[in-house]
N, C-alpha and C positions, 0 to 999 in steps of 0.2 A: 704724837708722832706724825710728823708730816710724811705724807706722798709726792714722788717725784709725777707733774702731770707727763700722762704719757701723749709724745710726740705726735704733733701733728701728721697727718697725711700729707706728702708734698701733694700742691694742686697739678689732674692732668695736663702738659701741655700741648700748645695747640699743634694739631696737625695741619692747617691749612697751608704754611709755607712751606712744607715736604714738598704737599701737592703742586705749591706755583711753581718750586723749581724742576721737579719731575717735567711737567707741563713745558716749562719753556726748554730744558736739557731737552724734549721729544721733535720739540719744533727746531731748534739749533742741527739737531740730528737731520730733518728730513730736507731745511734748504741745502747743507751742506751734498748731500746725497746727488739735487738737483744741481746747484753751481758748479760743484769740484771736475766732475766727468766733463761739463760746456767750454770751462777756463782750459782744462788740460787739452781739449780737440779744437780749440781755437784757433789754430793755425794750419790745419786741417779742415773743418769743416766753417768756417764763418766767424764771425763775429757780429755784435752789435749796430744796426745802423743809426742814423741819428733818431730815426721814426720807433725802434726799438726792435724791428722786423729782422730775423737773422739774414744775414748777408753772406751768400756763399764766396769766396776764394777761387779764384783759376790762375794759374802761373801760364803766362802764354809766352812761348819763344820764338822772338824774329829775329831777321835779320836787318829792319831797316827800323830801329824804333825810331830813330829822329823824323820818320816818315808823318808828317800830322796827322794824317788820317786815325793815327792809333789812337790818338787825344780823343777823336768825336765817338770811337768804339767804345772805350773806357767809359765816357761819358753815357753812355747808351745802356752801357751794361748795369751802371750804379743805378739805374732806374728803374731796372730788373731785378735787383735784387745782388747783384754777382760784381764782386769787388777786384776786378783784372788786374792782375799784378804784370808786366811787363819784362820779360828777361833777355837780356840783347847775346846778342851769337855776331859774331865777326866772320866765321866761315861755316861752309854748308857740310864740315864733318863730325860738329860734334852735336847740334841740335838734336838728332836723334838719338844717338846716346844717351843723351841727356833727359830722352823724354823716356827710353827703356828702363832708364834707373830711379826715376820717379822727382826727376829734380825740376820739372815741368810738368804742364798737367795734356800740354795740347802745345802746337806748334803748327809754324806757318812761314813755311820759306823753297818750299818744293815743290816737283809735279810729281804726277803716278811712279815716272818713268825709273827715278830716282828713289821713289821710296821703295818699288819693288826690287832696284839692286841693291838697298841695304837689308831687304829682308832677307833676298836668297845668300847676297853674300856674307853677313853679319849674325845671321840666326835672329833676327830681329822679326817681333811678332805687333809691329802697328800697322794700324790700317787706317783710310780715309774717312774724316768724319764728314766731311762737304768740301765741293768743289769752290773755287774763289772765282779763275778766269786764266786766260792762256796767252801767253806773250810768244806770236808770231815773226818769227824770223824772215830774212830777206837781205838782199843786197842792195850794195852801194857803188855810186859812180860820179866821178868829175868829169869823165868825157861823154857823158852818153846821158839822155832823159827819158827813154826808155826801152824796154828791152826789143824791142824792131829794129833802135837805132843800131843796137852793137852789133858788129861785122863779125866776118865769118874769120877764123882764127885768134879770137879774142882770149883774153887770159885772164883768172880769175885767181884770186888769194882765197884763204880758207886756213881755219886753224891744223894745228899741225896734232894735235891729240885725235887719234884715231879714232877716239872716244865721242866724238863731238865734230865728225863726218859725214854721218850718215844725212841727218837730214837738211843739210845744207846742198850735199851730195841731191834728194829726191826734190828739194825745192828748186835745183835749174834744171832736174828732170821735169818737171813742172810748166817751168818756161820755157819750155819747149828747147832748149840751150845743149842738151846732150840725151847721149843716148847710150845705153849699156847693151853688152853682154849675154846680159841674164834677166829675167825678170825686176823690175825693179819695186823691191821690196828691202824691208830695213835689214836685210843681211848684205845691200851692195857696198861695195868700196873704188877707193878712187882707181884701184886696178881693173875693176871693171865698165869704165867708161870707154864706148867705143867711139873712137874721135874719127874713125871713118863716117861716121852717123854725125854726127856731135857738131852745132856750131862752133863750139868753144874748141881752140886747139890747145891749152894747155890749165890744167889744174896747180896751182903751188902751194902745198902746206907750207904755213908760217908762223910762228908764233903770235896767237893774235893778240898781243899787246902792240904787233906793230902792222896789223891790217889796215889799221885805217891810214897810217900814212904812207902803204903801199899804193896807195890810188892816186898817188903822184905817178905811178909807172904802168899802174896796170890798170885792165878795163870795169872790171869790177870786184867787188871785194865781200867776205861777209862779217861784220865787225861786231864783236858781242856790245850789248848795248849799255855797259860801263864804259868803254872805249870809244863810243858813240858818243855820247854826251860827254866827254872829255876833249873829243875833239870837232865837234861843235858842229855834227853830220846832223843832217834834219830830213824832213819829207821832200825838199827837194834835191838831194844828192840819195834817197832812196827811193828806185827803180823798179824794186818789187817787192811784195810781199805776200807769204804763202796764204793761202785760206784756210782762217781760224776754223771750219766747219766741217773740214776733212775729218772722215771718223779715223783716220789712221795717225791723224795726231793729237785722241782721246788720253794719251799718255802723256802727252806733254801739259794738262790742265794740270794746274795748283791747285791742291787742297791743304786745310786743317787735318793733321794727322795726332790720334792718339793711342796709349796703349789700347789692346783689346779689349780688357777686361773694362775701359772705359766706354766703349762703343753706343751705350745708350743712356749716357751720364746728361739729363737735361740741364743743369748748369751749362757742359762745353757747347751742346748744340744748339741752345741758344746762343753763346759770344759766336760762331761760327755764320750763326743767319743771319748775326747784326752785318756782317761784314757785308750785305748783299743789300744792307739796309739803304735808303735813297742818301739820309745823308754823309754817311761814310761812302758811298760809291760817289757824289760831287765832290767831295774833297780828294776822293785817289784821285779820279779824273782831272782835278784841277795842280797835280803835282807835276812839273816839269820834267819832259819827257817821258812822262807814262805813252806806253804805248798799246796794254793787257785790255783784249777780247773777255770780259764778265761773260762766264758758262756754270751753269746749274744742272750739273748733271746727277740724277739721280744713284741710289743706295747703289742698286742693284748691275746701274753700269760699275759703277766707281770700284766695285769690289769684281767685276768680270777683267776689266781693263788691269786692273793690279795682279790679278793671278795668273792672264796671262802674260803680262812683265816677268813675274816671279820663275814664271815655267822660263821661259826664254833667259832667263841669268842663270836658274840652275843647270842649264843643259852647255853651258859653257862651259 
C-alpha cells in the first residue's frame, strides 16, 4: 500500500524587495514634503535661478516703466538675488491701492506729501521705505531772463486746483515777488497775497494744461513739467527755481512706499538702495528732461515728515 508523500514546505520568500520598496516609498515621501510647499510659494517667495540660488520676487509699481533706468535696476537686482517684476500705473490713484491690496509688493511714483493724504484720507497704512529725490518747481518766462528783470505789476499764471497753490504760491514768496497777509506758511492762498506789498500785481488760476502757452500774454507762468517738455520750455525760459534743501519742502521728496507689515522686508530695501545705486542714478540723469535733486533722507525723518502730513490731512 503506498503513501501519499507528504507535501513539501513552500520555500520562505524573500523579504528583501518589501524592504527596497518601503525604502524608496520613504524617500518618495520626504522630497515630496520638500518640493510640494517650494512649487506651491513660488510665486510668492522665489523661484529657481540659473545658479540654483533661490531668487526672491518683488512686484514694483511705476508710473514711468518705459523710463530705462528701470532696465539697469532690474538688472542690478538679478545680481542680488531679487527678480523685479515691473507693473505700470498710468495715473497717481490707483498705485496705492494697489499696493494696500497686495497686488504690488512696493511702489514708486510719489512724495511724502501725497502719501500722507492717502493715509489720512483713505485709511491707508503705508509708509516710506527710502527716499529717491525731489523735483523742484519754479517759473517760466518769454519776456524776462531773470527775476530782477520782471517789473513791478507783472502777471503770473498758475494752476487753477486749489490743491496745487500753495507752493508755487511760497516759491514767488521766495522770490522776493509777493508778499502776504499772514505768515507765510502752507496754509496761504492766493486771497492772501498782499499786492500792496507784492511786486507782482495780478495772480490768474488757469488750467495748467494751457500755462505754458499763457506766456504768449503773461510775465510768467508756472508749468507742471509734463506741459514743459511738451512745449519745449528749457533752462533758458526758466527764471527760477525753489531750493531743493528747504527743510519745509521735506514732503515734497519721493520715496518707495510699502505696506507696514513690510517695512523691514530686505528683498524691497535692497531694490529701494539700488535705485541710489551710481549706475541707475547716470541713467535717470541721462533721461531727457529730468530735472529731480537725488535726497537720502533717513528712517526717522521720513516717518516724522509723514506724520506730520498725516496730522495736517486729518484735521481737515
Amino acid at each position: 500500500m503506498s503513501t501519499e508523500r507528504p507535501a513539501r514546505p513552500e520555500k520562505p520568500k524573500s523579504r528583501l524587495g518589501l524592504w527596497i520598496g518601503i525604502a524608496v516609498a520613504a524617500v518618495i515621501a520626504i522630497v515630496a514634503a520638500i518640493v510640494t510647499p517650494a512649487l506651491l510659494n513660488a510665486n510668492s517667495a522665489g523661484n529657481n535661478g540659473e545658479n540654483g540660488a533661490s531668487v526672491e520676487t518683488v512686484k514694483l509699481g511705476v508710473n514711468d516703466i518705459a523710463a530705462g533706468h528701470w532696465e539697469v535696476l532690474v538688472d542690478l537686482a538679478k545680481e542680488e538675488g531679487i527678480d523685479v517684476e515691473l507693473v505700470s500705473f498710468t495715473d497717481y490713484n490707483t498705485p496705492n491701492p494697489a499696493l494696500d491690496a497686495g497686488d504690488v509688493d512696493i511702489n514708486k511714483f510719489q512724495h511724502l506729501r501725497f502719501l500722507a493724504q492717502y493715509n489720512a484720507t483713505q485709511g491707508g497704512d503705508l509708509v516710506p521705505l527710502a527716499s529717491t529725490e525731489i523735483f523742484p518747481i519754479g517759473f517760466f518766462s518769454k519776456k524776462w531772463t531773470s527775476v530782477e528783470e520782471i517789473p513791478a505789476g507783472a502777471e503770473v499764471t498758475l494752476s487753477n486746483n486749489p490743491a496745487n497753490q500753495v507752493r508755487p504760491l511760497l516759491a514767488l514768496y521766495n522770490a522776493g515777488l509777493i508778499e502776504f497777509t499772514k505768515p507765510a506758511d502752507w496754509s496761504v492762498t492766493i486771497d492772501d497775497v498782499d499786492y500792496s506789498k507784492s511786486k507782482l500785481g495780478k495772480i490768474t488760476p488757469i488750467d495748467p494744461t494751457q500755462t505754458a502757452a499763457s506766456l504768449d500774454s503773461v510775465d510768467i507762468a508756472f508749468v507742471d513739467t509734463p506741459y514743459q517738455l511738451a512745449a519745449g520750455l528749457g533752462e533758458k525760459e526758466q527764471i527760477y527755481v525753489e531750493d531743493a534743501d528747504r527743510d519745509d519742502l521735506q514732503q515734497y521728496v519721493n520715496v518707495f512706499a510699502v505696506r507696514a507689515e513690510n517695512a523691514d522686508n530686505p528683498a524691497l530695501k535692497k531694490v529701494a538702495e539700488l535705485y541710489h545705486h551710481p549706475d541707475v542714478i547716470a541713467a535717470i540723469q541721462a533721461e531727457s528732461g529730468y530735472q529731480g535733486v537725488f535726497k537720502q533722507l533717513d528712517e526717522k525723518t521720513l516717518k516724522s515728515v509723514l506724520a506730520e502730513q498725516e496730522k495736517e490731512f486729518a484735521q481737515q
